[in-house]
Structure formats: structure tokens, C-alpha cells
N, C-alpha and C positions, 0 to 999 in steps of 0.2 A: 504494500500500500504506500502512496505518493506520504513525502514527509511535509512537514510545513519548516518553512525557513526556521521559525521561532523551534523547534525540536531539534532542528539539526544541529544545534548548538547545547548539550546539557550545561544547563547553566552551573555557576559555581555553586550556587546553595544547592543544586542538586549532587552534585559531586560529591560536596565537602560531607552531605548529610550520608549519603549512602554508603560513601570510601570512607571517612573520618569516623564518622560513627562505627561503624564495622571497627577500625582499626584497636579504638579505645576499648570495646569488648572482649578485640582479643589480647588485650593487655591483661583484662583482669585473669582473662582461661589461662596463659601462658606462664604468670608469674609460678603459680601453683608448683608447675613444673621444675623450673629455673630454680626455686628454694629448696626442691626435693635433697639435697644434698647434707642441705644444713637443717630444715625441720623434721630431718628423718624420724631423729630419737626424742623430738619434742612431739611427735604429733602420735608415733604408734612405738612399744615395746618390742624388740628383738634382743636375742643373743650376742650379734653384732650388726657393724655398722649395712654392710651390703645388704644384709634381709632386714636393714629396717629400712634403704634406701627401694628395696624391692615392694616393702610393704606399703610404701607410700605411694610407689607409681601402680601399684592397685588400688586406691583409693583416687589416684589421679586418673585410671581407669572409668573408673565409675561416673565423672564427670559425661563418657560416652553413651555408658548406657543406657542412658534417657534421651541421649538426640534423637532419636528413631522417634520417641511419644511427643519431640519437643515439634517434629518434623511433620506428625500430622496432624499436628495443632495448628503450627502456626504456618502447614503451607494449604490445610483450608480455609484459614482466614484470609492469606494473602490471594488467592481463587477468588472467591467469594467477598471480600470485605475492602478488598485494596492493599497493595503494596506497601502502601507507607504504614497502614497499620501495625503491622507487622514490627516495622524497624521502629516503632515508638514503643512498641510493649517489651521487645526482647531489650532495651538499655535497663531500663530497672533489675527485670531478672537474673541476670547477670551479674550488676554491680554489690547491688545489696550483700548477696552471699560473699565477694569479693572484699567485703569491708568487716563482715562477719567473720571471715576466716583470721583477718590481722585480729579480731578480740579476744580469739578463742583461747582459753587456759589451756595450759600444757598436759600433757599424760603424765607427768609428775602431780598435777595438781586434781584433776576429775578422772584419772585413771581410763576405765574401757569407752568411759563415754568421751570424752576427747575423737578416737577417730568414729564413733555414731553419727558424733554432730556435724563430724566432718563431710563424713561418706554424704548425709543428708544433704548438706554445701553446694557440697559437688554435683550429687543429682538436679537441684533446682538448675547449676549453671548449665549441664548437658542441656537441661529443657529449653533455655536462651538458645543454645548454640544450634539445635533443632533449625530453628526460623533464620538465624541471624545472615552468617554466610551468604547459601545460595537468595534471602531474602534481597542483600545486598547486589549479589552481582544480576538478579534477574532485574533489577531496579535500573542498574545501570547500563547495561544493555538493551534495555526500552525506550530507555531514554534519551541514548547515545545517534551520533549522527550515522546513516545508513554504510556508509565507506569507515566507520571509525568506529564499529562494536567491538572490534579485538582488545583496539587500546583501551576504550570507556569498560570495558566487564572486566580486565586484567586489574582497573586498579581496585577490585575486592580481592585481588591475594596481594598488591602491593600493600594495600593497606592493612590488611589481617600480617603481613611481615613486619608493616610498622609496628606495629602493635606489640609483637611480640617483640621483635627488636627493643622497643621502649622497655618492654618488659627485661629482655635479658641486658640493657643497657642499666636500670634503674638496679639492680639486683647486683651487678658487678660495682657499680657507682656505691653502694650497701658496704661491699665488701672493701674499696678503699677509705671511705670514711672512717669505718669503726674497726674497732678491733675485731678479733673471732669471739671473743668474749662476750666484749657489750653485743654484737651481732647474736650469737645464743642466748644471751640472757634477755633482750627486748628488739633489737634493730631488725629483727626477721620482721617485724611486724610492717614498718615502713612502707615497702614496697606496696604490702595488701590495703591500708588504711589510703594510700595516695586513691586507690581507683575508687574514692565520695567524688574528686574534685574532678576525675575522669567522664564519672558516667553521669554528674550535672550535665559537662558541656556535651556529650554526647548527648542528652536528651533535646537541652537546647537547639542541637544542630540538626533535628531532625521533626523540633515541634511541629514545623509549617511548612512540612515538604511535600509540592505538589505530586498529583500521581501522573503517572506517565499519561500521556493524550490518549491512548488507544483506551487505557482505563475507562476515562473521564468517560466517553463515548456510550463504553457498551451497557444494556441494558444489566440488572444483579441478576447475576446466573440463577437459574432454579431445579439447577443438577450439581450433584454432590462431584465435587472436582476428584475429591477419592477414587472414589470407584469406578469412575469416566478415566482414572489416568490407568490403573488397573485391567481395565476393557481393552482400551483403545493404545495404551500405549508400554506393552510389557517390553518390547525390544530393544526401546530406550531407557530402561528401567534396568535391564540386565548390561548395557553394554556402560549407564554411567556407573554402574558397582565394577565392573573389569575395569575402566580405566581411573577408578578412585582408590583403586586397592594399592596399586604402586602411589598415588600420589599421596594417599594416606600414610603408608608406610615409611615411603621415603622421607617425608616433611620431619618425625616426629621422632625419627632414627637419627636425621642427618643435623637436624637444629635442636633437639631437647635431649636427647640420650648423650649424643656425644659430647657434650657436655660432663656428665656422669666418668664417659669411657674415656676420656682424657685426662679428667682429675682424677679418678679415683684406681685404673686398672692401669694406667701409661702412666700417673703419677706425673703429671705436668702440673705446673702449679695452679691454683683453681683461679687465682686473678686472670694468669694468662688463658686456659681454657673458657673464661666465660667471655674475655675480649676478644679471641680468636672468634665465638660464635658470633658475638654484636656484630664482628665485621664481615662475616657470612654473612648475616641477617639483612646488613645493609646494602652488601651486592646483590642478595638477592632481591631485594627490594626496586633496587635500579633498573636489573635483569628485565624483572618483569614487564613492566608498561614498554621496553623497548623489544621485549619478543612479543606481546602483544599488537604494538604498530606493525611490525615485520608480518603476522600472521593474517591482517589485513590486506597484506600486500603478494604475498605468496600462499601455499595450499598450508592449513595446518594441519594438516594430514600428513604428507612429508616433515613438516617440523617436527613432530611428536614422534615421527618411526625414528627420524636422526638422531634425536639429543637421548631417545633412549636407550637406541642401540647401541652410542659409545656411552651410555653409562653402563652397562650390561657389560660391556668388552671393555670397563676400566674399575669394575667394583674390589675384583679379589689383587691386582696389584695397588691400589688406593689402599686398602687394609694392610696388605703387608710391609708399607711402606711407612704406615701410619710407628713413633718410636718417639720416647722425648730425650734421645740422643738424636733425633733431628727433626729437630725442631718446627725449623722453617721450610723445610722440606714438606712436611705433614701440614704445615699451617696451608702450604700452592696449590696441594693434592684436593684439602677443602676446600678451596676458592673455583679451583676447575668443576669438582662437584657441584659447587652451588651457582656457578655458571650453566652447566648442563639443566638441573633441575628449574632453574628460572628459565629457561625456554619454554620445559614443559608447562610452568605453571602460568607462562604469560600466557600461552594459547588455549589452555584448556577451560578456562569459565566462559566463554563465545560458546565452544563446543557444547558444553556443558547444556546452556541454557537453548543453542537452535536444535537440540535432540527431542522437544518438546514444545506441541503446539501451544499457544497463550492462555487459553480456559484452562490446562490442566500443566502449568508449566510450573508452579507454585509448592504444586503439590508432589505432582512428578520425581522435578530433580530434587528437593523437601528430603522427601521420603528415599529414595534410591540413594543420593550422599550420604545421607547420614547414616542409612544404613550399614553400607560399608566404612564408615567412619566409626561406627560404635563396634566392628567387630578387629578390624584391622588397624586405625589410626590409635586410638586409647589404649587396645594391649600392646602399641608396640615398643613402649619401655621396656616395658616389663617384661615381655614375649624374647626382646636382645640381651636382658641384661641375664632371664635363663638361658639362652643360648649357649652365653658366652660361659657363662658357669654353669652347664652342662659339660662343655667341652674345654674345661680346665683353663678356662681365662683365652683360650684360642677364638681366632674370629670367622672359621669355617662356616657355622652353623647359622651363623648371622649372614654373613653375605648369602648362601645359598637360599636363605628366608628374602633377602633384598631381590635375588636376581629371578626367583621363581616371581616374584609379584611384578618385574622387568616383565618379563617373559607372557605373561597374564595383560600385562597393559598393548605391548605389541601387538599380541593377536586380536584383541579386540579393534584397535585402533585401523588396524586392513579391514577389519567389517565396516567401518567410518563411509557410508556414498557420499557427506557434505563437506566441504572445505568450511564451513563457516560463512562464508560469505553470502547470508542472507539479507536481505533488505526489507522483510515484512517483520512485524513486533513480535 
């Protein structure tokens, strides 16, 4: 359908509502993660340190498994009620729990109920992150100009790296101000209590955000987008779970665990492993909105088979290289990884959101990401750091976990008939 001059341009308050807001959300999900190191033994009892750091990235699990409920809640509201709904209800629920988590008494002090309250946290946040995401990029790619949906939908994973970037930047920022001490005894808190003054201007920036025109227009549906996506649209539904499962996995292995597997198994110092990530975070950041314009411009279909194929043909030398007697070596190794993987992620929200006509596009990709995000993105802390202590601290077990989900993402991706280059909502 013809655009109008005034849509070909998402304006800035559309932008900044749908990408910034996103971003500040996933400040609060990502801190959780980033702390895991240091709130292990404050938040749940182990033996020692590894299975409490294990224990907590199954409580940082649990954050997932409530996307799926959070996903078809809030992608038939966004079917049915409007888009921007959606992005005004998920900043509360998100931030709230995030500012809950910095007050929470320690497992020294309420003992089993410490991580109850916690698990509970975490759940309400899964149910934000259900909606949030794809709420975001399907927002922005509606909105976006016809020649320029790659770049406009890409910046919901720039902004979801902002986010977390913020997150693993404030957290390393934690750790140069205070001591390990003062940092254990209260400065862990810091990080969690910032996201009040987050998920204000989050709300702020998304009070009076118009909905896409095509919205405006149509009359309120009076079929349940559910079961209409379900009907009419299972093929898109099974191939966005193939191509989420690498991107899930990758994300959450390559920018939140390793983290872990650099300080804690490589024994690099944790200041430098969590700067090493920020400055991952923020090329990947870059990455994206520039493999997003490129995807525009060429098939993202080719992009996707290329940047995962040499990531597949560079995972088990990446690993074996990985040593904190080199240092800087290990530091390039992760810079080309997070070059690779910002290709993938600059193209794949366009993709994501044209697998899925507009009445049920809500719910659709809703439901089908999260799902695979609740089973593969959220265990895969925890799922690496068994691997890896399965197989005696060795990194076998994990890359062939990273390269079967490679493997899994390619084959679907040749099922892909679209470049992306659609020009209807």
C-alpha cells in the first residue's frame, strides 16, 4: 500500500519511544545477569562459588519462562488494542520488579525466601519481556519508511544492546568505584535501584506515541489474532523459532556468560572481562543499524547464510584461542565474533516481523520468539556453564551446543522465499 510523505519519515518521538524505551527495559533484564557473579552467594546458598553462580543463572532462567504467557498477552493486545499499548504497559512491569530486586534482603538475612521472592521478580519481568521486544521492532517497522524497514526495525536490537551495554557498563562502573567489599556489603544494589529513574523516562517517552497509520485506519478486529495466527500462519511460526534459537543462544553465551567464562574459568580479571564485554556491547551496537541499512540494500537472505556460516567455520578455533596469557588476542577473537553476530542481528527483526501478515503479526512473532527464547535464550547460562563443567572446565561441549543451533539457523534461513524487502505494513 502507497505511503504518505508524513510516514515515510518515523519521526523522532517515534523512534526514540519505540528504540529508547525498548533499550531502558532491557537495562533492567540484563543487569540481573551482569551481577550474577557477585550476588551469587547473596541471593541463593551453595557449597561453593560456581553452583551458586549456577544457581542464580537459574533463577535468571526463570525470568524466560513466563515470556511465552507475557507473549500472548501482550501480542493480543497489541492485534487487537494497538501497538503503542502494549509499549506503555510493558515499562512499568519490568521496572518495578527491577527496583524490587536492589531492596531485597540477602539469604543471610530471610534465608529460602530470598531467592522465592526473587524467582517471583523474575517471573513478573519475563511477562514485560513477552510484549516488549518484538512489541518494539513490529512498531518500528510500521512505521518506518518503505526503502528503510531494515535500518528502522534493526534499531530494536540496537537499542535492546544499548540497554544492556548501559547495563554491563553501569555494573563495571560498580566495580571501579567501590571496593569488592563495600560492592558485597550494599553497592550491588546501585545498578538495580538506578532503573526508578530509567523506567520514568521510559514511560515518559512512550506516553503519546502515535500508532502506526495503517493502525489508525483499520476497523477493531472481531477475531481473536490467537488463533487466526495459529490457523493461518504455522510456517512462520516454526521457521521464527529455527532462526531464534541461534540468535537466542548466541546473544546470551557471547555477551552475558562470557563474562562469567572469562572471570571466573580463564581467571582474567573481572574489571577487564566486564570492559572487554561493554566494548563488545558497543560494537555490536554500531554493527547493527549498519547491517540493517546494508540489508535494505542487498538480499538478507545471503546476509544471514554468510555471517553464519563463518561463524560456524570460526566457533571451535575462537574457543581454543580464547587464554588470559593472551590476552589481547582473545579480546580480537571477540570483536570479530560480535562483528559476525551484528550482521545477523541487524537483519533479522525486518525478517522477523515480514514473516507475518499485520492482523496477526502481534501475536505471531509474540508468541513464536518468545517461545524459543524461554526455552533456549534463558537456559543458556546455565545450559554453558554445565557444559563446560561437565567436560572438566573444557569448551567442547559448548561450542558443539553453539554450532548445532548455527546449523539449525542455516537450514531454516534457505527455507526464507523473502528478502525482506516488503513495502506493504
Amino acid at each position: 500500500m502507497a505511503r504518505t510523505e508524513k510516514s515515510l519519515g518515523a519521526t523522532l518521538k517515534e523512534t526514540f519511544g519505540g528504540a529508547v524505551g525498548n533499550s531502558i527495559e532491557w537495562y533492567d533484564f540484563a543487569v540481573f545477569g551482569f551481577s550474577a557473579p557477585i550476588t551469587a552467594h547473596l541471593f541463593v546458598s551453595a557449597s561453593n562459588h560456581l553452583l551458586s553462580i549456577f544457581y542464580v543463572y537459574l533463577l535468571f532462567a526463570l525470568g524466560f519462562i513466563s515470556r511465552p504467557i507475557g507473549s500472548f498477552i501482550f501480542g493480543y493486545i497489541g492485534d487487537k488494542y494497538g501497538r503503542t499499548v502494549t509499549l506503555k504497559l510493558t515499562v512499568w512491569l519490568m521496572s518495578v520488579p527491577t527496583v524490587l530486586l536492589g531492596l531485597m534482603p540477602t539469604y543471610a538475612t530471610l534465608g529460602i525466601a530470598t531467592p522465592i521472592i526473587i524467582a517471583f521478580l523474575r517471573l513478573m519481568q519475563g511477562l514485560a519481556m513477552g510484549g516488549e521486544f518484538t512489541g518494539s521492532i513490529i512498531y518500528l517497522a510500521e512505521s518506518a519508511p518503505s526503502n528503510r524497514r531494515g535500518l528502522f526495525a534493526s534499531f530494536g536490537y540496537m537499542s535492546t544492546t544499548a540497554g544492556i551495554l548501559l547495563g554491563s557498563a553501569i555494573v563495571a562502573l560498580n566495580h571501579h568505584l567501590f571496593s569488592m567489599q563495600q560492592t558485597l556489603e550494599w553497592a550491588w544494589r546501585l545498578p538495580f535501584l538506578f532503573a526508578l529513574l530509567l523506567g520514568i523516562t521510559a514511560y515518559f517517552l512512550r506516553k503519546n506515541l502515535p500508532e502506526p497509520e495503517f493502525m489508525k485506519r483499520r476497523e477493531k478486529p472481531t477475531y481473536n489474532p490467537i488463533l487466526l495466527a495459529f490457523k493461518q500462519n504455522k510456517p512462520s511460526i516454526f521457521k521464527t523459532i529455527g532462526l531464534n534459537i541461534f540468535n537466542a543462544i548466541g546473544f546470551y553465551v557471547f555477551f552475558i556468560f562470557m563474562v562469567t567464562y572469562f572471570s571466573t574459568l580463564l581467571h582474567f580479571e573481572m574489571k577487564f572481562a566486564l570492559l572487554l564485554n561493554t566494548l563488545c556491547l558497543l560494537i555490536l551496537m554500531l554493527t547493527i543499524p549498519i547491517a540493517g541499512l546494508i540489508s535494505d540494500i542487498y538480499s538478507r537472505k545471503k546476509i544471514l547464510l554468510i555471517a553464519t556460516t563463518l561463524l560456524f567455520i570460526l566457533i571451535v578455533p575462537a574457543f581454543s584461542y580464547f587464554s588470559n596469557t593472551h590476552v589481547w588476542l582473545s579480546s580480537l577473537i571477540m570483536v570479530v565474533l560480535t562483528v559476525l553476530f551484528g550482521f545477523i542481528q541487524g537483519s533479522l527483526p525486518v525478517t522477523f516481523v515480514d514473516l507475518f501478515p499485520p492482523q496477526t503479526r502481534a501475536s505471531g512473532l509474540s508468541i513464536s520468539f518468545n517461545i524459543s527464547n524461554a526455552i533456549f535464550g534463558g537456559t543458556a547460562p546455565a545450559v554453558a556453564m554445565w557444559l563446560i563443567s561437565f567436560n572438566g572446565g573444557k569448551f567442547y561441549g559448548l561450542t558443539a551446543y553453539l554450532m548445532i543451533a548455527l546449523l539449525i539457523f542455516v537450514l531454516t534461513t534457505i527455507t526464507l522465499t523473502q528478502t525482506g524487502r516488503r513495502t506493504d505494513t
